[in-house]
N, C-alpha and C positions, 0 to 999 in steps of 0.2 A: 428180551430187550437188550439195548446198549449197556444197559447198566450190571447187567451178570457178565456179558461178557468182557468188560471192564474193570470188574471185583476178579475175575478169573485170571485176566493176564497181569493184572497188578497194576493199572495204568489209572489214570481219572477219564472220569466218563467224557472231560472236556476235551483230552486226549486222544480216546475210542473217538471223540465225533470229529474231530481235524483228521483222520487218517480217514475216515469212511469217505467223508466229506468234498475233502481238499485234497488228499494223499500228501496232508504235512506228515510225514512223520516226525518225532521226538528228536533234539538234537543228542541229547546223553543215551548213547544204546540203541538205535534204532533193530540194528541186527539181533540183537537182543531180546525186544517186544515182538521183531518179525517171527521170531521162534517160538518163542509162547504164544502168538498169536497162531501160528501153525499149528501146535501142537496141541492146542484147542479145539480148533477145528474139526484134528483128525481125532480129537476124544469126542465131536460132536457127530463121527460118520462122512464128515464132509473129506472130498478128496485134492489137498493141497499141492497136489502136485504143478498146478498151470494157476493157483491159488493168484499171484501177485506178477505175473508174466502182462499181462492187461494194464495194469499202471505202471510197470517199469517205460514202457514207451510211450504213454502219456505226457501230455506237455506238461510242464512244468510250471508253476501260479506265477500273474506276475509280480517283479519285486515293488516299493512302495518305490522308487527312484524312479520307474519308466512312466512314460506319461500316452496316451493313447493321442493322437492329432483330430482325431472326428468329434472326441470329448474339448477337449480344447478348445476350438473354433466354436463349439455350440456353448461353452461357459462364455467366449467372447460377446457371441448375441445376449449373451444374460444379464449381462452389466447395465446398469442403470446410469443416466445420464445424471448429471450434478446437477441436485435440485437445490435452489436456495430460500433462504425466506423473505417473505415479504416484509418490507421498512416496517409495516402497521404489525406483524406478528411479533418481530423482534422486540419496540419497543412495549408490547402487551405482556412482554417475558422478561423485560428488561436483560437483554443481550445485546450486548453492544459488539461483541465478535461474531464470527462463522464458527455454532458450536461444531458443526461437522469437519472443518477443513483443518 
């Protein structure tokens, strides 16, 4: 499981599952973790040699600042039109303002 191979290379399992995952790796060391994660491997039989050639060209996640345009336009259809209340609700609540506005 995640979790030996996590105690092995010295990371947290939260860690092991962003690099499986996402291919976040660690900001402090990454080269670091890549190594003991190698050399893991090769104590586990496995052959690292083409080990992380497959994610090197992989795209990259996007950042939280970019925004996608097809998401955008469908939050626009999502918005709800300004509902207000009725004279008889308000005074049954005693609100004399627009508590949403």
């Amino acid at each position: 499981p995640q979790a030996v191979v996590a105690r092995a290379v010295d990371v947290s399992e939260a860690t092991l599952a962003q690099i499986v995952n996402h291919n976040a790796w660690p900001r402090t060391s990454p080269g670091e973790v890549r190594r003991r994660l190698a050399s893991w491997l090769e104590s586990q039989g496995i052959d690292t040699t083409k080990s992380f050639d497959a994610v090197q060209g992989a795209a990259t996640p996007r950042t939280a600042g970019t925004t996608d345009k097809t998401s955008l336009s469908e939050e626009e259809n999502m918005l709800l039109k300004k509902q207000v209340l009725f004279p008889a609700t308000k005074k049954a609540f005693g609100l004399f303002r627009d508590p949403f506005a």
